[in-house]
N, CA, C and O of each residue as an XYZ file, in Angstrom:
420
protein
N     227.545    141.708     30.065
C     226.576    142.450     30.844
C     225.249    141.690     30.814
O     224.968    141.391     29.653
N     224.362    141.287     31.680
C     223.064    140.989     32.243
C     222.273    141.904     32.033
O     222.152    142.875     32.780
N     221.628    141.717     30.988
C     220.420    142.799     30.608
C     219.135    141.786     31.175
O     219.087    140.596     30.862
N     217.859    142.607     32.269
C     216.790    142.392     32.083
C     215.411    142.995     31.611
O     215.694    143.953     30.892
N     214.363    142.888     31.679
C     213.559    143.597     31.278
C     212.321    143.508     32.251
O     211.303    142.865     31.992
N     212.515    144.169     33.300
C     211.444    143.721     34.361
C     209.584    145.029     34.461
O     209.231    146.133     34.874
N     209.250    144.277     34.023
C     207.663    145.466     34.162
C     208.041    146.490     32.983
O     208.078    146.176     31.793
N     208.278    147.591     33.433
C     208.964    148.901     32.533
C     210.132    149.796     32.915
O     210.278    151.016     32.978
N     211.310    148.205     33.265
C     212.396    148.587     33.919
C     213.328    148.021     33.045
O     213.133    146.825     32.826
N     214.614    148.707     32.289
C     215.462    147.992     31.723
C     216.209    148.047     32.888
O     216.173    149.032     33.626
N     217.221    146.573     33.220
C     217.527    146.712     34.450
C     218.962    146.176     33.629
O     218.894    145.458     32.632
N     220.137    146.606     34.167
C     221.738    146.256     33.350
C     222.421    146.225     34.622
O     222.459    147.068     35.519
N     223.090    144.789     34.495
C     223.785    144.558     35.275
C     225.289    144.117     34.868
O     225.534    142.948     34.573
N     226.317    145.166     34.870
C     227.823    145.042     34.330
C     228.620    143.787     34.937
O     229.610    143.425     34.302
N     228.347    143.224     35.883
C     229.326    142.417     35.944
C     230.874    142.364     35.948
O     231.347    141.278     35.614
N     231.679    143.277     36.245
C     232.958    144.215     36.192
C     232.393    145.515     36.765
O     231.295    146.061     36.657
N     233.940    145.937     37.653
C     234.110    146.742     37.884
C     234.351    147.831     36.407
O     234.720    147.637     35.249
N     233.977    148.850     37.092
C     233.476    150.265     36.070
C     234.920    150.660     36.317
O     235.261    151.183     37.378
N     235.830    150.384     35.252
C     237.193    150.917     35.235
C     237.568    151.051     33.503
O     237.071    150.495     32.523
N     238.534    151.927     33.632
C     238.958    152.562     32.302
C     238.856    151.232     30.860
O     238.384    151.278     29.724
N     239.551    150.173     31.644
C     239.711    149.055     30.825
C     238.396    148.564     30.115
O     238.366    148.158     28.953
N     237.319    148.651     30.953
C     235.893    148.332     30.861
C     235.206    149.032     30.148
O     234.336    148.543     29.428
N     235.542    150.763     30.221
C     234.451    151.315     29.634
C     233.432    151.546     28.793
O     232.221    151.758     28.865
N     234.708    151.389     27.542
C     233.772    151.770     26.075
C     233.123    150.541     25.963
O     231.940    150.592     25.626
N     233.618    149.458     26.166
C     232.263    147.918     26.020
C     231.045    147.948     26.601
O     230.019    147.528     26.067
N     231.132    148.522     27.884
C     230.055    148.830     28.837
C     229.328    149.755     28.241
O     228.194    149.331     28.024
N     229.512    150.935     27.852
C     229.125    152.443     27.061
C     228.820    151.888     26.069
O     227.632    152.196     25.979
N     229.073    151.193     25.129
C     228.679    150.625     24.073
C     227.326    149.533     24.122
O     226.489    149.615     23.224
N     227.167    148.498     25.238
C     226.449    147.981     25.618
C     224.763    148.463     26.306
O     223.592    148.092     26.218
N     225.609    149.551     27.024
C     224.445    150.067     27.423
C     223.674    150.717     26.839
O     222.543    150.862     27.301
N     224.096    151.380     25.493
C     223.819    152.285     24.827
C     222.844    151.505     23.713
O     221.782    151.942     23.268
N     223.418    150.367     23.416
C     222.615    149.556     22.570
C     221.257    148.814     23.208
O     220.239    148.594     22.550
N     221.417    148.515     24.434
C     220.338    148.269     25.139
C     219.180    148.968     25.648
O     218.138    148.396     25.969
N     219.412    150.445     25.731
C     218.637    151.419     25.654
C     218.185    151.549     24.159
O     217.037    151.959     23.986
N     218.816    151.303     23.242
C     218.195    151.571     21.664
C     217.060    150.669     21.553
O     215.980    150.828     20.983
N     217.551    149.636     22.252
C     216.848    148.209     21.697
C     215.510    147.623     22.267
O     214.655    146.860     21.818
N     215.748    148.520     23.825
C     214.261    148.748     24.468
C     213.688    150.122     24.571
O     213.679    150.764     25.621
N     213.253    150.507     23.537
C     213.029    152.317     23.816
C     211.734    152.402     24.760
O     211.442    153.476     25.286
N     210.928    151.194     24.973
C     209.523    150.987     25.789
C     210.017    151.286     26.894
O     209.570    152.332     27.365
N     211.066    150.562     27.722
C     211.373    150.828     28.955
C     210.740    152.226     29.469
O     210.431    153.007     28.569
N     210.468    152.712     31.030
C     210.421    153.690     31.270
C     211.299    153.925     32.385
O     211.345    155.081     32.804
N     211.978    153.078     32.924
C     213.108    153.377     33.692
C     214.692    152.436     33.507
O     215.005    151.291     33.179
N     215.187    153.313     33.806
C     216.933    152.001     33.237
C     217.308    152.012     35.307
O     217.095    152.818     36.213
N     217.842    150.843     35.223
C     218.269    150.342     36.295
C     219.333    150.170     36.436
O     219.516    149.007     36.077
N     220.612    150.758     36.873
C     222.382    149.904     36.989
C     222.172    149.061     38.444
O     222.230    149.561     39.568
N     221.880    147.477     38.068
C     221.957    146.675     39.336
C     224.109    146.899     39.332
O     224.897    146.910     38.386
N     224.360    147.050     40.999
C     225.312    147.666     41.366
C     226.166    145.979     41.781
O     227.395    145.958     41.703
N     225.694    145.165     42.043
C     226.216    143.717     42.297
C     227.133    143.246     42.000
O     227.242    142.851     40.839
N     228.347    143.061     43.066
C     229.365    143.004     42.436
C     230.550    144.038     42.209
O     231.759    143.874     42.368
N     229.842    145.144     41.793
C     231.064    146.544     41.435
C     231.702    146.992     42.619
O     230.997    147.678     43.359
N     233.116    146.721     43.053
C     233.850    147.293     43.710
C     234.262    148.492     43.718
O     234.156    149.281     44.657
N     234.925    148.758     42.300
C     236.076    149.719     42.063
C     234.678    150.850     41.256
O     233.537    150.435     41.052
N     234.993    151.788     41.034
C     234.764    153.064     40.051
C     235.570    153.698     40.124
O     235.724    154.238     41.219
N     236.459    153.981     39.130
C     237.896    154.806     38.693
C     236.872    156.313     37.905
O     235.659    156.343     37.697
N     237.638    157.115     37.697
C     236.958    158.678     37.107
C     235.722    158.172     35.762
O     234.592    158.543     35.444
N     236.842    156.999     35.196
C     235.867    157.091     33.796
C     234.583    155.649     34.341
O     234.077    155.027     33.407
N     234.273    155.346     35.433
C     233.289    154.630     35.447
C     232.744    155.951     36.194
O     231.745    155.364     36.608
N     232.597    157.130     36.655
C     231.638    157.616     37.522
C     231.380    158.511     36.099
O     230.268    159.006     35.916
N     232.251    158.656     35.298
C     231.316    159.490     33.598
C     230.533    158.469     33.201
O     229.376    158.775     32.913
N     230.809    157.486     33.120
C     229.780    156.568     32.265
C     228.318    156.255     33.051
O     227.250    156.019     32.487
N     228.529    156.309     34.315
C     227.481    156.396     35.650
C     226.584    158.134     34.989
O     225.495    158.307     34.443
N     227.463    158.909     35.307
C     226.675    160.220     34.904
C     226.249    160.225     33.605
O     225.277    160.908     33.283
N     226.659    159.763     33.060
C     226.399    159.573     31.097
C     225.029    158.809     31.175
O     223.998    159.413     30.880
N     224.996    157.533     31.555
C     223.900    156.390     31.700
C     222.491    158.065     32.552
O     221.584    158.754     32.086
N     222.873    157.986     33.302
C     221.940    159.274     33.737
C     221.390    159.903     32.877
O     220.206    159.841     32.546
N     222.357    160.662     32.390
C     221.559    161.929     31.516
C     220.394    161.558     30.218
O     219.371    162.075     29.770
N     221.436    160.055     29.874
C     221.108    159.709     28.544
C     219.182    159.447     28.989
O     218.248    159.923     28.344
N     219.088    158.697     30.063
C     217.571    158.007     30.771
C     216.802    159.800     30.880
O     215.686    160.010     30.405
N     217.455    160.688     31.425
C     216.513    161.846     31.506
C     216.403    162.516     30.417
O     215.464    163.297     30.262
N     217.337    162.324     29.487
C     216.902    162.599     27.799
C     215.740    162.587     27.478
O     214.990    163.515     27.175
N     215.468    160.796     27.587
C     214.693    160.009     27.051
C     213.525    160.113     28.069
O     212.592    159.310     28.033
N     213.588    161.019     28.887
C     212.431    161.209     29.542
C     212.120    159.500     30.826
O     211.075    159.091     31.332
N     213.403    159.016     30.910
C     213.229    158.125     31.931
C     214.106    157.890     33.445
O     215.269    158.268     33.590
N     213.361    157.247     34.437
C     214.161    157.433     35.793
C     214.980    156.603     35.385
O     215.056    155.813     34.444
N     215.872    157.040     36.643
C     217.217    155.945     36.224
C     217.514    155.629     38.196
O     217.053    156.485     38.950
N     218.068    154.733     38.654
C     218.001    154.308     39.814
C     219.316    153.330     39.817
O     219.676    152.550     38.935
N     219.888    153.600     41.014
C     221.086    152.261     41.158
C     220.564    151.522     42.126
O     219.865    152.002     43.019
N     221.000    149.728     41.980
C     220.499    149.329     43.113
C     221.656    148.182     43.334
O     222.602    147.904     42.598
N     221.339    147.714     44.360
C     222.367    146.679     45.250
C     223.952    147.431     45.069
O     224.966    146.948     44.565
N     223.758    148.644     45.616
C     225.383    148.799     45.400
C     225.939    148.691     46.690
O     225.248    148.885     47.690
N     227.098    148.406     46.744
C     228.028    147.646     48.146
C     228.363    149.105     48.597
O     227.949    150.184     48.174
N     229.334    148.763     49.690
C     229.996    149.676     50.471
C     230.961    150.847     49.557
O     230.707    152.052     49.566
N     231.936    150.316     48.897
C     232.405    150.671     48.758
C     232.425    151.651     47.202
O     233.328    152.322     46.704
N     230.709    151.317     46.647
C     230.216    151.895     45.953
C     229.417    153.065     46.371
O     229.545    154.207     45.929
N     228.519    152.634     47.335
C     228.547    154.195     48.179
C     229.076    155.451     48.501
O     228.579    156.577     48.456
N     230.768    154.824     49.010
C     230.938    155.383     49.356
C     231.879    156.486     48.103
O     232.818    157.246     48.340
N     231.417    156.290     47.205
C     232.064    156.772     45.447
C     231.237    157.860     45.486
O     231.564    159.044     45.403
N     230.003    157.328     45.635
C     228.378    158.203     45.153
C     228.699    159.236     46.510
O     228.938    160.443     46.518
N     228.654    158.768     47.050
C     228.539    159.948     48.179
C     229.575    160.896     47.802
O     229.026    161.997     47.818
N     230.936    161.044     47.433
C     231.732    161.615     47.169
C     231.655    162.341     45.958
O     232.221    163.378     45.612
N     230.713    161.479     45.280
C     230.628    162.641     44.062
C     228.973    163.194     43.775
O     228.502    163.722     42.767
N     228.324    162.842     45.084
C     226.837    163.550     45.053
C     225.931    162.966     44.313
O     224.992    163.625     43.868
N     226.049    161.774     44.087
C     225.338    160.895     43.201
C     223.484    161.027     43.833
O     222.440    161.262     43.225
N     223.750    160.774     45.143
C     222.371    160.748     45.674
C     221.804    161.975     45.179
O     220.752    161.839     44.554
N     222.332    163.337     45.335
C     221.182    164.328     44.688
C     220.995    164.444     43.211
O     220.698    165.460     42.582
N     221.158    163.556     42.880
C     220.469    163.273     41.300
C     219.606    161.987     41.446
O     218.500    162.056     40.910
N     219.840    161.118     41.920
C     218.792    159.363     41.347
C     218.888    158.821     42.525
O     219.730    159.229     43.325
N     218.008    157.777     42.828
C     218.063    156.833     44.099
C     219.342    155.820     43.816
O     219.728    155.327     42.755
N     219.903    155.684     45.291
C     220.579    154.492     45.036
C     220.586    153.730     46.617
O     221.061    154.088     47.695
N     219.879    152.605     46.218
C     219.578    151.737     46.644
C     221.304    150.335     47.458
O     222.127    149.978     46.616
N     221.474    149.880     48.793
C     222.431    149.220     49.285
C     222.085    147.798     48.931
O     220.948    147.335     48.843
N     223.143    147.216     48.755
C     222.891    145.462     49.308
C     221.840    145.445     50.284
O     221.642    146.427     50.999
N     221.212    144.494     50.359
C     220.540    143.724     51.564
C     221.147    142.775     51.919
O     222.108    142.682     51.155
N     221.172    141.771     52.840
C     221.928    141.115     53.637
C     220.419    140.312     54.105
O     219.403    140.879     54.509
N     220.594    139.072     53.944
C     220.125    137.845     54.195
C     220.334    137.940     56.077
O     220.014    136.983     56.783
């Protein structure tokens, strides 16, 4: 995973699709990266790349959520493709956090 640290944005970028096989490394990762920047004031899932979300990547999506409004921080998806959209839309993702599409050059 691609951890950055931009302004007062932890920004995590998985690199794999969010599937069962993936999870607990990812959940584990992210979780430590939020420990490790508690300054942050917003967590970022850059979406780049992620095709697939199977049930247990849209818990770990809602998990990454709650955990940022815990902690009293926004949480935002960005560059997510088509076919990540069209996940969020299905499970109402937009009426909780922004999520932001690819741009196209």
């Amino acid at each position: 995973m691609k951890v950055l640290l931009q302004e007062n944005s932890l920004v995590l970028q998985p690199e794999t699709d969010l599937i069962a096989s993936k999870i607990e490394e990812l959940r584990n990762d992210v979780l430590a990266q939020m420990k490790k920047h508690p300054e942050a004031e917003a967590i970022v899932l850059d979406a780049t790349g992620i095709e697939i979300v199977d049930s247990l990547g849209v818990n770990l999506i809602i998990g990454i959520y709650r955990q940022a409004v815990a902690d009293s921080k926004s949480f935002e998806v960005i560059n997510a493709g088509s076919r990540f959209i069209k996940v969020a839309q299905f499970f109402r993702f937009f009426s909780l956090f922004s999520i932001n599409g690819e741009t196209t050059a």
